[in-house]
C-alpha positions in Angstrom: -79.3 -84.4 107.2 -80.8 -83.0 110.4 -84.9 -84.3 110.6 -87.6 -82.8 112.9 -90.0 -84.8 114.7 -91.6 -83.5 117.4 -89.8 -81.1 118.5 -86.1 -82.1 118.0 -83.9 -82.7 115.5 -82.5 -86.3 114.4 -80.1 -88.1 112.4 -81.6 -89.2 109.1 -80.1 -92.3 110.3 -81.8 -92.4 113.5 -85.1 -90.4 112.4 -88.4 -92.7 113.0 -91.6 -93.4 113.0 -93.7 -96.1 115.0 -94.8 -98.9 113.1 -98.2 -98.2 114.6 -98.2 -94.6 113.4 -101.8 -94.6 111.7 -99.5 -92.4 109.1 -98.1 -95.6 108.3 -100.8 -97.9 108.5 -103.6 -95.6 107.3 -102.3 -92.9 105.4 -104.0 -91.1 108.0 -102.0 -87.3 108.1 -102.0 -84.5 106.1 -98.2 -82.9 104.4 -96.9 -80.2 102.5 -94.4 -79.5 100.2 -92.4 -76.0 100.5 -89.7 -74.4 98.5 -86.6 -72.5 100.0 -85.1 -69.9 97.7 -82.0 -67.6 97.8 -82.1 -68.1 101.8 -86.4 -67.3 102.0 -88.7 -69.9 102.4 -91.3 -69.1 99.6 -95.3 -68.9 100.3 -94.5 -70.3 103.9 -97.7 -69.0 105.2 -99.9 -70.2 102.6 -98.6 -73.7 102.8 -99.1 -73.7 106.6 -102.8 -72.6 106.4 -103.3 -74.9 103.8 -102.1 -77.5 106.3 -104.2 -76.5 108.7 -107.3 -76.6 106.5 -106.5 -80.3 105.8 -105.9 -81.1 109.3 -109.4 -79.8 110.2 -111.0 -81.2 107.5 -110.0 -84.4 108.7 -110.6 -83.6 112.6 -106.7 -84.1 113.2 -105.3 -81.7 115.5 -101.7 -79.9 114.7 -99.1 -79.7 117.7 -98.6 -76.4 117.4 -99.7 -73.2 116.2 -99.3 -72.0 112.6 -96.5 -69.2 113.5 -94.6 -72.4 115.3 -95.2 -74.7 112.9 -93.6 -72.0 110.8 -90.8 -71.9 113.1 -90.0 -75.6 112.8 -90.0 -75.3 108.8 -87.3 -72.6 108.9 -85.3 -74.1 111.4 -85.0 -77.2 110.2 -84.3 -75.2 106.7 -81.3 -73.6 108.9 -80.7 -76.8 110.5 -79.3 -77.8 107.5 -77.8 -75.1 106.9 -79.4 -74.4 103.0 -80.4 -72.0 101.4 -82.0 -73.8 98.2 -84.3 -76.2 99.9 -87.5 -78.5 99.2 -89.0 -78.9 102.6 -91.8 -82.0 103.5 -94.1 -80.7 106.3 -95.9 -83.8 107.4 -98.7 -84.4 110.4 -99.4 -87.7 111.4 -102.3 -89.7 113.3 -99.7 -90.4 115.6 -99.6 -94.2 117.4 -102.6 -96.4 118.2 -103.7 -99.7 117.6 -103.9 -101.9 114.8 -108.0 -100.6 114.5 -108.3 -98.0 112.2 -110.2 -95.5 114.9 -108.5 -92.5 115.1 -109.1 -92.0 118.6 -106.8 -94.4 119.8 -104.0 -92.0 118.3 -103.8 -90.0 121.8 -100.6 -87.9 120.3 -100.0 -86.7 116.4 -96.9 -86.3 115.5 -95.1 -83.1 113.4 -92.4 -84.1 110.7 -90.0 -81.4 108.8 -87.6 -83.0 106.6 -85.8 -80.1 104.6 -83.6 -81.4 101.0 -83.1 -81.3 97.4 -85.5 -82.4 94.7 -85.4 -82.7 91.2 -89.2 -83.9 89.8 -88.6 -83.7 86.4 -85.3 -83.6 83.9 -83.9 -80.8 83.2 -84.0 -80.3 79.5 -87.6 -80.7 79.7 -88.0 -77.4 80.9 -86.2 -76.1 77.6 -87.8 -78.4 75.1 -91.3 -79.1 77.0 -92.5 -82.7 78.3 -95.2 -85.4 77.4 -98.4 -86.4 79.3 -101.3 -88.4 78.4 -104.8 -88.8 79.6 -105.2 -91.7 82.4 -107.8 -94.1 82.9 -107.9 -93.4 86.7 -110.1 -90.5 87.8 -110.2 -88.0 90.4 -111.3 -88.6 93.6 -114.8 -87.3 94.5 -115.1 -84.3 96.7 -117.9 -86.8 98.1 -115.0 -89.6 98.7 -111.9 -88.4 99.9 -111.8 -84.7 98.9 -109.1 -83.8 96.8 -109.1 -80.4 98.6 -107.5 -82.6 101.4 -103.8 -83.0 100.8 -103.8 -86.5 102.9 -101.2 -88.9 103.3 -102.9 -91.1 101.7 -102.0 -90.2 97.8 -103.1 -93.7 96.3 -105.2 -92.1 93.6 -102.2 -90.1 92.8 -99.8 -92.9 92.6 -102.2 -94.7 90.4 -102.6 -92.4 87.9 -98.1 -92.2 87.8 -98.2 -95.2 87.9 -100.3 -95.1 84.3 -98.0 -92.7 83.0 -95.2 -94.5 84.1 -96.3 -97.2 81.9 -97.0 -94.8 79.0 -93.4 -93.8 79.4 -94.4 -90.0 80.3 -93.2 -88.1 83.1 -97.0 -86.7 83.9 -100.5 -87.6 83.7 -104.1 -85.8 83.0 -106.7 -87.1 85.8 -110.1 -86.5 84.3 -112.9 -86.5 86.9 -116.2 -88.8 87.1 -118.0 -86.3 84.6 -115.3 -86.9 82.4 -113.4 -82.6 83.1 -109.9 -82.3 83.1 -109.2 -82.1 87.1 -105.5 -82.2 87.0 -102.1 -83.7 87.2 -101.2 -86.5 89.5 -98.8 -83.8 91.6 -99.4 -80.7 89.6 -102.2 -77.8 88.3 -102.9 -77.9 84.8 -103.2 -74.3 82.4 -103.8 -73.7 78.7 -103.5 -70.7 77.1 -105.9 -69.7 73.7 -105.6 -66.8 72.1 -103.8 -65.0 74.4 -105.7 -66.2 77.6 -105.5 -68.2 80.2 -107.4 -71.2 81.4 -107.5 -74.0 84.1 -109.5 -76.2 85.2 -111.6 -75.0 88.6 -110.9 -76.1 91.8 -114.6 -78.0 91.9 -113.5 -79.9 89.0 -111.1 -82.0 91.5 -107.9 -79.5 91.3 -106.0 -79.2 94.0 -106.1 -75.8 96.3 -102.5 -75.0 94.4 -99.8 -72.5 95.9 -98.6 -72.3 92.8 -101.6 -72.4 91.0 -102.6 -69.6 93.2 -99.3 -67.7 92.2 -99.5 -68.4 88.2 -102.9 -67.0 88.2 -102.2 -64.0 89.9 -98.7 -63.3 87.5 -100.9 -64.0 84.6 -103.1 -61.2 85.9 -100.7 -58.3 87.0 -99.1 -59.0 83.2 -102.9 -58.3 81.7 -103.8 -61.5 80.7 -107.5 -63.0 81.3 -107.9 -65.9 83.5 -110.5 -67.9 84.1 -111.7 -71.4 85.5 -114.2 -72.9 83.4 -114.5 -76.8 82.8 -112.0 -78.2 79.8 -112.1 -81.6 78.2 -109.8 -83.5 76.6 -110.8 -81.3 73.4 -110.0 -78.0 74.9 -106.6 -79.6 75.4 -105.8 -81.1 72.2 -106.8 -77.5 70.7 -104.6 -75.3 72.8 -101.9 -72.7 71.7 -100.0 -73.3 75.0 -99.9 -76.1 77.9 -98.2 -76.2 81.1 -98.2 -77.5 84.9 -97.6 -76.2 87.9 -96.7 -77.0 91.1 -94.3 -76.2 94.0 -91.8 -78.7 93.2 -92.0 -78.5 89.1 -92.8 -74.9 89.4 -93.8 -74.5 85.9 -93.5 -76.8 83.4 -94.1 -76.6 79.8 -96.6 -79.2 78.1 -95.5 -79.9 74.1 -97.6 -83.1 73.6 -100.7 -84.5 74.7 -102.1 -88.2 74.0 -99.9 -88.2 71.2 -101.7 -84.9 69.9 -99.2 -81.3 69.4 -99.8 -78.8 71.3 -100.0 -75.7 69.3 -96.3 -75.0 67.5 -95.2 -78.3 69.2 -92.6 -76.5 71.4 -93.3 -74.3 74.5 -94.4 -71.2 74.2 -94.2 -67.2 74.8 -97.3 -67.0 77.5 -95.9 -70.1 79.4 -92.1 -68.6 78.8 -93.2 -64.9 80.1 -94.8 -66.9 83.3 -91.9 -68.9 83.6 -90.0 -66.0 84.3 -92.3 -63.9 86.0 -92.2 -66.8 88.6 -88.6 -67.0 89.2 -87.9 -63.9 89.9 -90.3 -63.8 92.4 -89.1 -66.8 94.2 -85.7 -65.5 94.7 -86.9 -62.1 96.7 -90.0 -63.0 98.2 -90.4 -65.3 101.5 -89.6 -65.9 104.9 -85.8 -65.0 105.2 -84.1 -68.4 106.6 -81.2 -66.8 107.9 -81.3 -62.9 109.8 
């Protein structure tokens, strides 16, 4: 495997990071996660400016423009020579002292790591997956704003951690009032009579590519969508479930906090998005290879 920092490409082997990267000691750096398909790189630009919101959110400054950040992603992609890929994008602080000021971080540093990923099993997909509602919630836009997709993905972990121990692959994260926000790595939709619903980005959702993409299927196919706030309730008494998410793409949702969802088994909304969505990821992108 052939890693990008900076500029050139290393080893995985000899691929590193200072020890006083504030990445490392601060989770203090934004990432991204991107999806290769069929030989195109899909929503490449949308991940980059997304990147670039959270890096200015956070006053960190990107080596690099968007169009070369781009650049690096696809040529680490070809780097590797694959054409089925799961690229990291990460920024970093870059090095500075063991104080947690950022401005003693005089360089950040830019990270493209291009593999394979599996999140979840596969038969899950068929038959549908498990969560449950965790205890930890959301962080506050007023805290660490979940618009921000930081390094720093402690309240994430947490709430796996919770499912983890609930032996589910996935969790709900509620937010301080008590709305569903979302997963700990994915967007959350339920369909009712034939709509669609998830929870609004105010609600402590993440700005999802994804979610972004699901939403606007769902609406070229004539379905309504909307973004009101949903509890617990508005979950237990849905026809459909499902996640999304770059990585999980969409995932279907049979059984919440021990509760059936609907017929128990996924069904035809999430199946017609389901499909919708993969034959869009395998002819629409930036092409890796001209």
């Amino acid at each position: 495997m052939k890693i990008f920092i900076d500029g050139k490409f290393f080893s995985e082997r000899d691929a590193k990071v200072s020890v006083f990267d504030h990445g490392l000691l601060y989770g203090d750096g934004v990432f991204e996660g991107i999806r290769a398909y069929n030989g195109r790189v899909f929503k490449l630009q949308e991940h980059v400016e997304r990147l670039f919101y959270s890096a200015h959110a956070i006053l960190l400054a990107i080596p690099g423009s968007p169009a070369e950040v781009c650049r690096a992603v696809v040529e680490t992609i070809r780097a590797n020579k694959l054409k089925d890929a799961y690229v990291r994008l990460i920024v970093t602080r870059g090095v500075g002292t063991l104080g947690l000021n950022p401005r003693s971080c005089k360089k950040p540093s830019l990270i493209v790591i291009a593999g394979k990923i599996q999140v979840y099993p596969a038969e899950l997909y068929a038959h549908g997956m498990e969560i449950v509602t965790v205890p930890t919630v959301r962080n506050l836009h007023s805290a660490v704003n979940p618009a921000i997709k930081s390094l720093n993905y402690l309240n994430n972990i947490l709430a796996k951690i919770e499912a983890n121990n609930a032996g589910v692959e996935e969790a709900v994260m509620l937010n301080s009032e008590g709305y569903v926000a979302e997963g700990t790595a994915d967007n959350l939709f339920i369909v009712k009579r034939g709509a669609v619903f998830t929870p609004p980005l105010s609600a402590g959702a993440l700005y999802g590519i994804t979610r972004a993409t699901v939403i606007e299927l769902a609406e070229q196919s004539g379905l309504k969508v909307s973004e009101p706030n949903l509890t617990r309730y508005d979950l237990f008494n849905a026809d459909e479930c499902f996640v999304t998410g770059t990585a999980a793409e969409i995932m279907p949702v049979v059984r919440i906090d021990g509760r059936a969802i609907g017929s128990g088994k996924p069904g035809p909304v999430t199946g017609k998005l389901v499909q919708e969505y993969h034959a869009l990821t395998q002819v629409t992108g930036e092409p890796i290879y001209k």
